[in-house]
VEXDREN-2710 file (C-alpha; in Angstrom, 1 decimal):
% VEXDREN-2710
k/r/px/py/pz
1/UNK/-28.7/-24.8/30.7
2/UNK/-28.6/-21.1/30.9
3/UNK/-25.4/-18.6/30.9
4/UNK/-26.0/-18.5/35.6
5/UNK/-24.6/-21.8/35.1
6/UNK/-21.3/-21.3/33.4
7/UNK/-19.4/-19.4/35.9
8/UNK/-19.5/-16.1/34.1
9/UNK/-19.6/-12.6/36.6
10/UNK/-22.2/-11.2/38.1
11/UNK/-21.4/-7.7/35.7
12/UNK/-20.9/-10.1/32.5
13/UNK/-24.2/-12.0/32.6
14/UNK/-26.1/-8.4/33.3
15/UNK/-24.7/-7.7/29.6
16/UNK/-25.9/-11.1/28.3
17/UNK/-29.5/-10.8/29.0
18/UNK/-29.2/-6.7/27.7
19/UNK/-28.2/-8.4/24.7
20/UNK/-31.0/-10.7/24.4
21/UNK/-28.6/-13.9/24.9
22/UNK/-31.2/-16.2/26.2
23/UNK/-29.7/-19.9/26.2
24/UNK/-25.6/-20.8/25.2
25/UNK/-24.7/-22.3/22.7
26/UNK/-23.2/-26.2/22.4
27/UNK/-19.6/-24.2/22.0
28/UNK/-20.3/-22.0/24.6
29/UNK/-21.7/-24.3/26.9
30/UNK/-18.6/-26.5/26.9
31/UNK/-15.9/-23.9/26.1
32/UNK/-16.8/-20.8/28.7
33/UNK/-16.1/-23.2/32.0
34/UNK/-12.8/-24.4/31.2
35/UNK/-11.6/-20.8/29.9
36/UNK/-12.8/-19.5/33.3
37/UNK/-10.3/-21.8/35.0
38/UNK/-7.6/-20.6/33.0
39/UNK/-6.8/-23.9/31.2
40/UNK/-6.5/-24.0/27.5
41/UNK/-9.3/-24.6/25.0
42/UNK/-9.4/-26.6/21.4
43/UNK/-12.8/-25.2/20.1
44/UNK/-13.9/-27.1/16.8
45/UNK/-17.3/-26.0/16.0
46/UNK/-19.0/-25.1/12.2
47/UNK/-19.4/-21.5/11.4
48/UNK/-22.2/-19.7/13.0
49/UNK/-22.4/-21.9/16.1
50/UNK/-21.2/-18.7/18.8
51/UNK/-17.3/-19.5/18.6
52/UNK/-16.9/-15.0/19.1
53/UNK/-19.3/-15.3/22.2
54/UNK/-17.4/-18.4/23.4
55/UNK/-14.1/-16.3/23.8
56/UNK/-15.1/-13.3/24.3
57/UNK/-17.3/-13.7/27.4
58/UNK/-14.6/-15.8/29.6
59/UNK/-12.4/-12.6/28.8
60/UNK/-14.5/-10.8/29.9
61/UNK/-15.1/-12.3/33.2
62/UNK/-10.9/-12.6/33.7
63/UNK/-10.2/-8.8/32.8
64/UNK/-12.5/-7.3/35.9
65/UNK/-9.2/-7.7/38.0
66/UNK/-6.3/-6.2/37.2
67/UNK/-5.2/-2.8/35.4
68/UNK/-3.7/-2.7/31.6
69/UNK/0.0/-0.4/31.6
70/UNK/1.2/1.7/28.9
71/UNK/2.4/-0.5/25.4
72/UNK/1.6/-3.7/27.3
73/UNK/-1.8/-5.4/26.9
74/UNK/-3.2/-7.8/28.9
75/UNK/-4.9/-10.2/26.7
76/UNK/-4.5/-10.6/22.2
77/UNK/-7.0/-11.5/19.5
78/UNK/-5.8/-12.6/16.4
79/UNK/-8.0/-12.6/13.6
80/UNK/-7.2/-13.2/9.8
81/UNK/-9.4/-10.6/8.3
82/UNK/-9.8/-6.8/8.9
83/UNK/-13.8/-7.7/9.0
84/UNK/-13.2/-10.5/11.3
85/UNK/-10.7/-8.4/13.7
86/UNK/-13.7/-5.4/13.6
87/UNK/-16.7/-7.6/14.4
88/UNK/-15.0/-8.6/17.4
89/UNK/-14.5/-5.1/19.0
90/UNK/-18.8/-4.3/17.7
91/UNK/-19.1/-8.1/20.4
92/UNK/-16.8/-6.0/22.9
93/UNK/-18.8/-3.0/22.9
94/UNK/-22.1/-5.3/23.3
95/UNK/-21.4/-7.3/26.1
96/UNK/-19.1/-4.9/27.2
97/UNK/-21.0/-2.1/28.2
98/UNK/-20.8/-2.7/32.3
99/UNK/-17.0/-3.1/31.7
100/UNK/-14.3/-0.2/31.9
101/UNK/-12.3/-2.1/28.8
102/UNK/-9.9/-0.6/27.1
103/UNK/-10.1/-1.6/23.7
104/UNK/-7.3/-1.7/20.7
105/UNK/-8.2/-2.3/17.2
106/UNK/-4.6/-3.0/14.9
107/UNK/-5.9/-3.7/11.2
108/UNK/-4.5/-2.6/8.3
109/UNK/-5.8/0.1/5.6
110/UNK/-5.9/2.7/8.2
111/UNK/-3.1/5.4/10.3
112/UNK/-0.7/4.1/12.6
113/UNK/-0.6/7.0/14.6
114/UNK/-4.2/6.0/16.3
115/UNK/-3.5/2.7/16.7
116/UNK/-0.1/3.5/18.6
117/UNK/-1.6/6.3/21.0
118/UNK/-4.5/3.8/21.7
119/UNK/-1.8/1.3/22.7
120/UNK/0.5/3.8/25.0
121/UNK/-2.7/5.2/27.0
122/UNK/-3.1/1.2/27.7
123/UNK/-5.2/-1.2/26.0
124/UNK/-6.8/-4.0/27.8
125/UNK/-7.9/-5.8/24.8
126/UNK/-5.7/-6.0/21.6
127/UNK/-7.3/-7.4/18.3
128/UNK/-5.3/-7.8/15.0
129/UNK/-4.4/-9.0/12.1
130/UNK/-0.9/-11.1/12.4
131/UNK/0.9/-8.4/10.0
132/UNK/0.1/-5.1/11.6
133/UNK/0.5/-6.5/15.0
134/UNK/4.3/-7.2/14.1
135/UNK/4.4/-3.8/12.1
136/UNK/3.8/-2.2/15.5
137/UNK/6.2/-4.5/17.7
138/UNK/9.2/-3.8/15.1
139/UNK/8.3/0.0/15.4
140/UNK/8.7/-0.5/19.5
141/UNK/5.5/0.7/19.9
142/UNK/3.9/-2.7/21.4
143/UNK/5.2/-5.0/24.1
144/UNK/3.9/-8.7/24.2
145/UNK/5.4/-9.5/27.9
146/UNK/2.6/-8.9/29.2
147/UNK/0.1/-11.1/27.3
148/UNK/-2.0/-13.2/29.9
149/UNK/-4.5/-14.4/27.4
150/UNK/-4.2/-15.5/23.6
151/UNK/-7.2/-16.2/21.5
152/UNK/-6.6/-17.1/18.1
153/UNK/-10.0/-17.2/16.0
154/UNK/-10.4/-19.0/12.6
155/UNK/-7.0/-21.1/12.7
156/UNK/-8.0/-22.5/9.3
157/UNK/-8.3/-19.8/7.8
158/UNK/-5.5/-18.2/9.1
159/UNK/-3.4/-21.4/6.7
160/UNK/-5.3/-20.3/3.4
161/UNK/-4.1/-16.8/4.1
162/UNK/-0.7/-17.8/4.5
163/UNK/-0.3/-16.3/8.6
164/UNK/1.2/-19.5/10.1
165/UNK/4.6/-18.6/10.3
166/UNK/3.7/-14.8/11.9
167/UNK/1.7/-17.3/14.2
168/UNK/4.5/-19.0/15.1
169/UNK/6.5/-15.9/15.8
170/UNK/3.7/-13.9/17.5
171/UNK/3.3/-17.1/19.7
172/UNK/7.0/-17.4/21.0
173/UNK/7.1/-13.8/21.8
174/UNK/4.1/-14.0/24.1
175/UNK/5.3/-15.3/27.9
176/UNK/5.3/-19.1/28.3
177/UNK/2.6/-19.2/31.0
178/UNK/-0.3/-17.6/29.0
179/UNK/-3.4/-18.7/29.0
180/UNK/-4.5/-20.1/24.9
181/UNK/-7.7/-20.1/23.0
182/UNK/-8.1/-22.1/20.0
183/UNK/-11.0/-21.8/17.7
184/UNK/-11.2/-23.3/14.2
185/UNK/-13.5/-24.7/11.9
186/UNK/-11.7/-27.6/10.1
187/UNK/-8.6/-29.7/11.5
188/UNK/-5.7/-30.0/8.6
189/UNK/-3.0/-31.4/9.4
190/UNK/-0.8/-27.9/9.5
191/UNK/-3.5/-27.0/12.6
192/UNK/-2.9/-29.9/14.4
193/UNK/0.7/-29.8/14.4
194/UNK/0.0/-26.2/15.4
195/UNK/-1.5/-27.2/18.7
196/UNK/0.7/-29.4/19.7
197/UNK/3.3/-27.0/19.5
198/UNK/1.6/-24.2/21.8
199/UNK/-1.3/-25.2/23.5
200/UNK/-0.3/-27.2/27.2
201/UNK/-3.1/-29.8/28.0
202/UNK/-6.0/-28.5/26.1
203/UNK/-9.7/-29.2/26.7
204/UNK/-11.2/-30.0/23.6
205/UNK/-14.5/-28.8/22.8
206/UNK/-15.9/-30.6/19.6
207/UNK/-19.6/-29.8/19.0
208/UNK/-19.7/-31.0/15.5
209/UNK/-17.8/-32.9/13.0
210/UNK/-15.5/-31.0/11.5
211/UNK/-15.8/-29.7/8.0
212/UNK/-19.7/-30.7/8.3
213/UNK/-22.2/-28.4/7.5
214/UNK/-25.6/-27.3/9.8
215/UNK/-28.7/-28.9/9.4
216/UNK/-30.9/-26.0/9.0
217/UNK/-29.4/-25.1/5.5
218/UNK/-31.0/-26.2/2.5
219/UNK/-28.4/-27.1/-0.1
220/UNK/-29.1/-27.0/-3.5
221/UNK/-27.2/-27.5/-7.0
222/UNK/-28.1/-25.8/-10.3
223/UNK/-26.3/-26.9/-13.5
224/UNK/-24.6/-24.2/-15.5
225/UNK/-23.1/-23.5/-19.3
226/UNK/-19.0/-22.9/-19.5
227/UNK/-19.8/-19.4/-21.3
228/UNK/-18.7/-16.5/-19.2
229/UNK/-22.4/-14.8/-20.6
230/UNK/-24.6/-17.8/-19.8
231/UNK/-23.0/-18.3/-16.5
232/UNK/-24.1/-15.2/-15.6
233/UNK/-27.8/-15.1/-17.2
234/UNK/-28.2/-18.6/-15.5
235/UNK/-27.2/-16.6/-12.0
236/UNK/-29.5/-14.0/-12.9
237/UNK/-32.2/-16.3/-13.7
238/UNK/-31.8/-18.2/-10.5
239/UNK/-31.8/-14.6/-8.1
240/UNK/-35.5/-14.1/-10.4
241/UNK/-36.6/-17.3/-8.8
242/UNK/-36.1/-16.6/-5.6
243/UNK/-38.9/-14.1/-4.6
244/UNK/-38.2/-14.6/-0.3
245/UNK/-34.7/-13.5/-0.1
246/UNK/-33.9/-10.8/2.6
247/UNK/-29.9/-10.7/2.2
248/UNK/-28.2/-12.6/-0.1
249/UNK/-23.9/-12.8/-0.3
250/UNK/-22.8/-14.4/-4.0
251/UNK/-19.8/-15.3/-3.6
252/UNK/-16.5/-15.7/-6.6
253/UNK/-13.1/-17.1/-7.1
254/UNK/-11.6/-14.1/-7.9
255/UNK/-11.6/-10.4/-7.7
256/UNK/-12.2/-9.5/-11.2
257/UNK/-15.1/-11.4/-11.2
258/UNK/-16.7/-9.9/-8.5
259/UNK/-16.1/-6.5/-10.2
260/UNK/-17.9/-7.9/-13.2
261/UNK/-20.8/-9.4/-11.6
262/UNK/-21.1/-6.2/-9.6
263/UNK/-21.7/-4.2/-13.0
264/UNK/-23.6/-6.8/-14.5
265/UNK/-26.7/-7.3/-11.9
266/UNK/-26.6/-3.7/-11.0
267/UNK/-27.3/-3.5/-15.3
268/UNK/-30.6/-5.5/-15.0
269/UNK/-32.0/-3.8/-11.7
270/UNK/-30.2/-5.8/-8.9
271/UNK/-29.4/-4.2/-5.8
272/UNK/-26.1/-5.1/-5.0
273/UNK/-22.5/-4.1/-3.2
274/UNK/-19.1/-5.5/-3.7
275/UNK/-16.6/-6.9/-1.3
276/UNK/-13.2/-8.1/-2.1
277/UNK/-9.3/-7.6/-0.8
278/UNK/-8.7/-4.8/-3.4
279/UNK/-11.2/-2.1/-1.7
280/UNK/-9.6/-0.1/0.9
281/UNK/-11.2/-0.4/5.0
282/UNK/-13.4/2.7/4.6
283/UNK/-14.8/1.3/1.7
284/UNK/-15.5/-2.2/2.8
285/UNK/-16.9/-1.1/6.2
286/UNK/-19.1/1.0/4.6
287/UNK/-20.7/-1.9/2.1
288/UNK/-20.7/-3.8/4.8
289/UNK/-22.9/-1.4/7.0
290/UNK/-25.1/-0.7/4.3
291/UNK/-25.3/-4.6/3.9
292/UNK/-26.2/-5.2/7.4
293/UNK/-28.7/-2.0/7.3
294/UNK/-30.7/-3.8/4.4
295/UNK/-29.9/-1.3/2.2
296/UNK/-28.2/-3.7/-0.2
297/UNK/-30.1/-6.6/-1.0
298/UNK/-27.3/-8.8/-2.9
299/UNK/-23.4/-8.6/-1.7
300/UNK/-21.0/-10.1/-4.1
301/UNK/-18.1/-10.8/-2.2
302/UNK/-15.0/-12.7/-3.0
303/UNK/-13.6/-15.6/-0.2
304/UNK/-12.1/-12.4/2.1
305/UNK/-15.9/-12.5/3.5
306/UNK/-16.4/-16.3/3.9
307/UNK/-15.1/-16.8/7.1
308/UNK/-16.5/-15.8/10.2
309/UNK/-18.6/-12.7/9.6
310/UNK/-22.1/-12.7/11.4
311/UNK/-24.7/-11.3/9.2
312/UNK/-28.1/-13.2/11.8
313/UNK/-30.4/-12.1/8.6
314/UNK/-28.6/-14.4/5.2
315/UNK/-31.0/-16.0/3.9
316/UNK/-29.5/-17.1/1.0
317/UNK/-25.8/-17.7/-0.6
318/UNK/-25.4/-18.2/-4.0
319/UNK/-21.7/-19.8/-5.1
320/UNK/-21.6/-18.5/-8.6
321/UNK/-18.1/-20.5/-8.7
322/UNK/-16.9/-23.5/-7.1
323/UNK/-14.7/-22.6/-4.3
324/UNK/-11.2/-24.2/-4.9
325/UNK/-10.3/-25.5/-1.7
326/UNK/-13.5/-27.8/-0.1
327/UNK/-13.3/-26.4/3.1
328/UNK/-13.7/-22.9/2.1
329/UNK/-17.7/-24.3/0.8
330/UNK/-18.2/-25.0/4.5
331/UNK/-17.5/-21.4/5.3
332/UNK/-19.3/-20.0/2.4
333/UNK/-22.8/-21.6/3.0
334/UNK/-22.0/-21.0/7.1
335/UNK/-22.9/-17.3/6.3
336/UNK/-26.6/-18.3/6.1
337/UNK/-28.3/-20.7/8.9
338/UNK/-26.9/-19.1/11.6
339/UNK/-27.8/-19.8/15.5
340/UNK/-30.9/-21.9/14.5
341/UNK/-32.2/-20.0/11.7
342/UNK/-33.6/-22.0/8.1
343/UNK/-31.3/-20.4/4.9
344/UNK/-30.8/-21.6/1.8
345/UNK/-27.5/-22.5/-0.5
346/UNK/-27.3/-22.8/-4.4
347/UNK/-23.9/-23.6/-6.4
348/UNK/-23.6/-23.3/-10.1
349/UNK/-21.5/-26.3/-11.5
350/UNK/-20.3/-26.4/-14.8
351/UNK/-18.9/-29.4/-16.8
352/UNK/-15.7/-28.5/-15.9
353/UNK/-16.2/-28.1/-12.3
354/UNK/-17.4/-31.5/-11.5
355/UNK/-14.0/-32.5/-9.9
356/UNK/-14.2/-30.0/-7.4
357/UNK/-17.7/-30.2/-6.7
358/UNK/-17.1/-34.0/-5.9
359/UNK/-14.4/-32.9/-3.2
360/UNK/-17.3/-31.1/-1.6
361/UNK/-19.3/-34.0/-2.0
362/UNK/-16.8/-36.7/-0.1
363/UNK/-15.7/-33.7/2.6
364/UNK/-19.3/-32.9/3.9
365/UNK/-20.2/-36.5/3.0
366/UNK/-23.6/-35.5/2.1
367/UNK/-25.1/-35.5/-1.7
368/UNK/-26.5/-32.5/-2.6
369/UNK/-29.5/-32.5/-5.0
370/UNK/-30.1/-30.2/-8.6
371/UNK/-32.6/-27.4/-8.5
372/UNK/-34.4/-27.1/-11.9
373/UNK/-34.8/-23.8/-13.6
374/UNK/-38.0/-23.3/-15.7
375/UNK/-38.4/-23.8/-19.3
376/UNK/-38.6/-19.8/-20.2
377/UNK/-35.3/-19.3/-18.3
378/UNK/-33.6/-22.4/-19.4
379/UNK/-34.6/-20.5/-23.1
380/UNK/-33.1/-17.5/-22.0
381/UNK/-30.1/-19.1/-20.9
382/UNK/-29.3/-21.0/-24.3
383/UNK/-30.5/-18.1/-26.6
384/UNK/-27.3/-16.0/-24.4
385/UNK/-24.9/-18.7/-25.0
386/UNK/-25.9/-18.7/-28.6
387/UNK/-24.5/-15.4/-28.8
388/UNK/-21.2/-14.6/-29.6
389/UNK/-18.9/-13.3/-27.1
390/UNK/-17.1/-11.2/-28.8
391/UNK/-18.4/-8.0/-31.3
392/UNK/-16.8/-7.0/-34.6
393/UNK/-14.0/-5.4/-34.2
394/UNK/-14.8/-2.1/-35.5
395/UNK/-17.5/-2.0/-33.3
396/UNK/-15.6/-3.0/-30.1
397/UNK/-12.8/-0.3/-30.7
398/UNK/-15.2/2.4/-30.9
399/UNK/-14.1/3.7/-34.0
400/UNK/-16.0/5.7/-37.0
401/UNK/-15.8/3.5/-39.9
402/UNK/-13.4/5.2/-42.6
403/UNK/-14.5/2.9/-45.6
404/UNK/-16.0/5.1/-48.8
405/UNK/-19.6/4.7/-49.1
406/UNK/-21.0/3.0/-52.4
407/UNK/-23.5/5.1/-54.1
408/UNK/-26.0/4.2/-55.6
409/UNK/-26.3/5.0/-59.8
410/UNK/-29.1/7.9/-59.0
411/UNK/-27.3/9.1/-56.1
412/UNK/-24.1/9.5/-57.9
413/UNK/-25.6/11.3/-60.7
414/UNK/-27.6/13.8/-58.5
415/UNK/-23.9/14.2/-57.3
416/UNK/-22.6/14.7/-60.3
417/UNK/-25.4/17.1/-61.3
418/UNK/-26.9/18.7/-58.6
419/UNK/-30.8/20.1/-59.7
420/UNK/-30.8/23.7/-59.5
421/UNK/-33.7/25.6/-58.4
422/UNK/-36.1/27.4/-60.6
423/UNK/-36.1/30.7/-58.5
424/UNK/-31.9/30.2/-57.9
425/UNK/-30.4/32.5/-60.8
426/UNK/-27.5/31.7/-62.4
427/UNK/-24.0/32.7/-60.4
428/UNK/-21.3/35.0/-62.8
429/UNK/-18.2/33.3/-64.0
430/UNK/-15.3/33.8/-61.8
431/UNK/-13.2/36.2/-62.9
432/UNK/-9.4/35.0/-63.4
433/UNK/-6.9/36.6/-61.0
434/UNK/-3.7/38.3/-63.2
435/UNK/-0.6/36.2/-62.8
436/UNK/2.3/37.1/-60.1
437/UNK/5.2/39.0/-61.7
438/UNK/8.1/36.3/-60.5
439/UNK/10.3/37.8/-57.6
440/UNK/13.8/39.0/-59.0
441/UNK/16.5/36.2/-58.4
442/UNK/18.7/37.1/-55.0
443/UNK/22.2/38.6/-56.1
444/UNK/24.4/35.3/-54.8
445/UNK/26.8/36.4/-51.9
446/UNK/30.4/36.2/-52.1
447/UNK/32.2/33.4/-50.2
448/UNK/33.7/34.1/-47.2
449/UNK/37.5/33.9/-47.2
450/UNK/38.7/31.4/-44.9
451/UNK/41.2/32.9/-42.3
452/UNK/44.5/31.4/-42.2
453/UNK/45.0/29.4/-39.0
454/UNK/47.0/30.7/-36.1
455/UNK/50.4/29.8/-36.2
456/UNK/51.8/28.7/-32.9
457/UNK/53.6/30.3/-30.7
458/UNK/57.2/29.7/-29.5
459/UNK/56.4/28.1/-26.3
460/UNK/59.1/26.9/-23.6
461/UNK/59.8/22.8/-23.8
462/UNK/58.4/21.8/-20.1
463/UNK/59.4/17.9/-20.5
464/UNK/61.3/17.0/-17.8
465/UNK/63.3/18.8/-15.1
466/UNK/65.7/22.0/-15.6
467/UNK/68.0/23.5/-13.3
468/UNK/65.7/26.0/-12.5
469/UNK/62.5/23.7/-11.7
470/UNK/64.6/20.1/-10.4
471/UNK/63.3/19.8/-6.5
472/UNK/65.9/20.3/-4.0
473/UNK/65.4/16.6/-2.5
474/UNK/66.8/15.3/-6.1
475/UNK/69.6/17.7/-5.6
476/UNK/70.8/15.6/-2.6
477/UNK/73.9/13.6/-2.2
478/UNK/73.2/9.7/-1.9
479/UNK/75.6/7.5/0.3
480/UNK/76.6/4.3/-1.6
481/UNK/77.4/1.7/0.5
END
């Protein structure tokens, strides 16, 4: 099957093949048809599998009719991440280019102001993120009556992060009638109540098991010490092994461990980049652009980057924790193996994360073998965990030690009596200075007499009323009855 048979315009499938799109995907396949005929769509596929592609051509298609009007889009994309939301509008701009579009990008870590003038010249096309789309409707500056199409990308995701109820709201906002894309990953219960709520008579497009992971990644397990220093040899150790990697994303639990892992590799000669929610947009674009541009070989990223970005060239990912939740290993490893391509997975497991990694284990329902390291690094691993973590605690402050010195008995007596030179002539005694007449004693001054205290003066006795001050409405006669 090529993309001639799925319906798609004649202006549309020009911009396919200048793209190089050759042959649809599975979910593209199955999905593009029934979004040309305006019925609803249920998309489960894995990560990399074309899910962007598979809504964003259809719309394409649909928006050649019709005109957008000032504050009132025609069609909304919502996507949980800022990354997400801006690798949709690059797909725009690709198979876009024989399209007029108007297109509206509403992330945060940026201006309103440009976001809001985009919207009143008219915007065809709307992506967002849930909370600055409703930043901009509360501000008046956005009307959702005239929303034809709703894609919402990553559903799953869009739980972890907490966006369900601004789902909710965004979707009862939006006119009854509209026309729904659903895409998602993995099916929790939360998503599937979700559907059932807004989508009317869905097609559902299943091209894979959910929570399974694709065939053409390798998957491999590499035991690892608890110690904080080990963990981190045993990582480096690992990235030393691998001598074809072209990009590589490590991915952490948290933030402050991405910061340190940053610092660490860049110490012993990696090249490497940072990613997590902390940075600002400017700065995340622009790691990710340098990322993409091979210019960093190693991006150590935290989960904000696990779902949905399309990096073709990933190679490898390396899970230098074990992700929490199961499904979020899914979405990790789907960074690498994308459309067809061979990559390569490794997760460090500890002692202590053998109860998560055996969620993994029952959720993909595949067992995942251990990748051995070699003797000299498996030396180098225990030889850091040997070490102690910590450093005296002079030494950590910083501080110059203050302790006296212990001389030795020589030393002391050169100190005591220093040897004087045979050409150094003897200095004169120092001549006493006389002793200071003492300073006459100050004549003492005479008290001050106190001043008797002023005696008070006859003053008039202002309590009460007088004949002179009584009000003239007290003067008046009162009838008794």
């Amino acid at each position: 099957m090529n993309f001639s048979e799925l319906g798609l315009s004649p202006r549309t499938l020009e911009a396919v093949t200048a793209a190089g799109y050759q042959t649809p995907t599975p979910i593209q396949a199955e999905a593009i048809p029934p979004a040309l005929q305006r019925r609803d769509v249920m998309g489960l596929a894995q990560t990399g599998s074309g899910k962007t592609a598979a809504f964003v051509l259809p719309m394409l298609s649909l928006l050649e009719k019709g005109r957008a009007r000032a504050r009132m889009p025609r069609t909304l994309i919502l996507e949980p991440t800022r990354e997400l939301a801006d690798q949709v509008r690059e797909a725009f701009e690709t198979l876009g280019k024989m399209h007029n579009l108007s297109v509206a990008l509403l992330i945060g870590g940026v201006a309103f102001e440009p976001q809001a003038l985009k919207i009143d010249r008219g915007a065809d096309v709307v992506i967002a993120t849930p909370g600055r789309l409703l930043d901009h409707f509360e501000r008046g500056k956005l009307l959702l009556t005239g929303i034809d199409m709703l894609v919402i990308d990553e559903a799953d995701r869009m739980l972890d992060m907490g966006f369900i109820p601004d789902i909710e709201r965004i979707c009862k906002l939006l006119p009854f009638t509209r026309q729904t894309l659903f895409f998602s990953a993995t099916m929790p219960p939360e998503i599937q109540r979700l559907t059932t709520a807004f989508l009317h008579n869905p097609v559902r497009v299943e091209v894979s098991r959910p929570s399974s992971t694709a065939e053409t990644i390798t998957q491999m397990l590499v035991k690892a010490p608890h110690e904080a220093k080990a963990k981190r040899e045993t990582l480096r150790q690992l990235l030393r092994t691998q001598t074809n990697v072209k990009n590589g994303i490590i991915f952490a639990n948290r933030k402050t461990t991405v910061a340190l892992l940053e610092k660490s590799l860049a110490v012993h000669g990696f090249s490497v980049g940072a990613l997590h929610g902390d940075m600002d947009q400017s700065a995340r674009l622009k790691t990710l652009a340098a990322f993409r541009a091979n210019e960093i070989t190693y991006l150590i990223a935290s989960d904000v980057a696990a779902r949905g970005l399309d990096i073709p060239e990933v190679s490898h990912v390396f899970n230098f924790d074990v992700p929490t939740h199961a499904e979020d290993y899914v979405h990790r490893i789907g960074r690498t193996g994308r459309a067809g391509r061979e990559g390569q997975a490794f997760t460090l497991v500890t002692k202590e994360e053998g109860k998560q990694w055996k969620a993994i284990e029952a959720l993909i329902k595949k067992e995942v073998p251990y990748f051995e390291l070699s003797a000299e690094a498996q030396e180098a691993i225990e030889t850091r965990a040997a070490e102690p973590d910590r450093q005296p605690r002079r030494e950590r402050s910083g501080k110059p030690d203050r302790r006296p010195r212990r001389e030795t008995t020589a030393q002391a007596e050169r100190i005591e009596q220093p040897e004087q030179s045979p050409r150094s002539e003897p200095k004169p005694p120092r001549q006493e200075r006389p002793a200071r007449e003492p300073k006459p004693a100050r004549e003492a001054k005479p008290a001050r007499e106190s001043k008797p205290a002023r005696e008070p003066q006859d003053a008039p006795d202002n309590r009460g009323f007088t004949e002179q001050t009584m009000p003239a409405f007290l003067m008046r006669s009162v009838k008794v009855v």
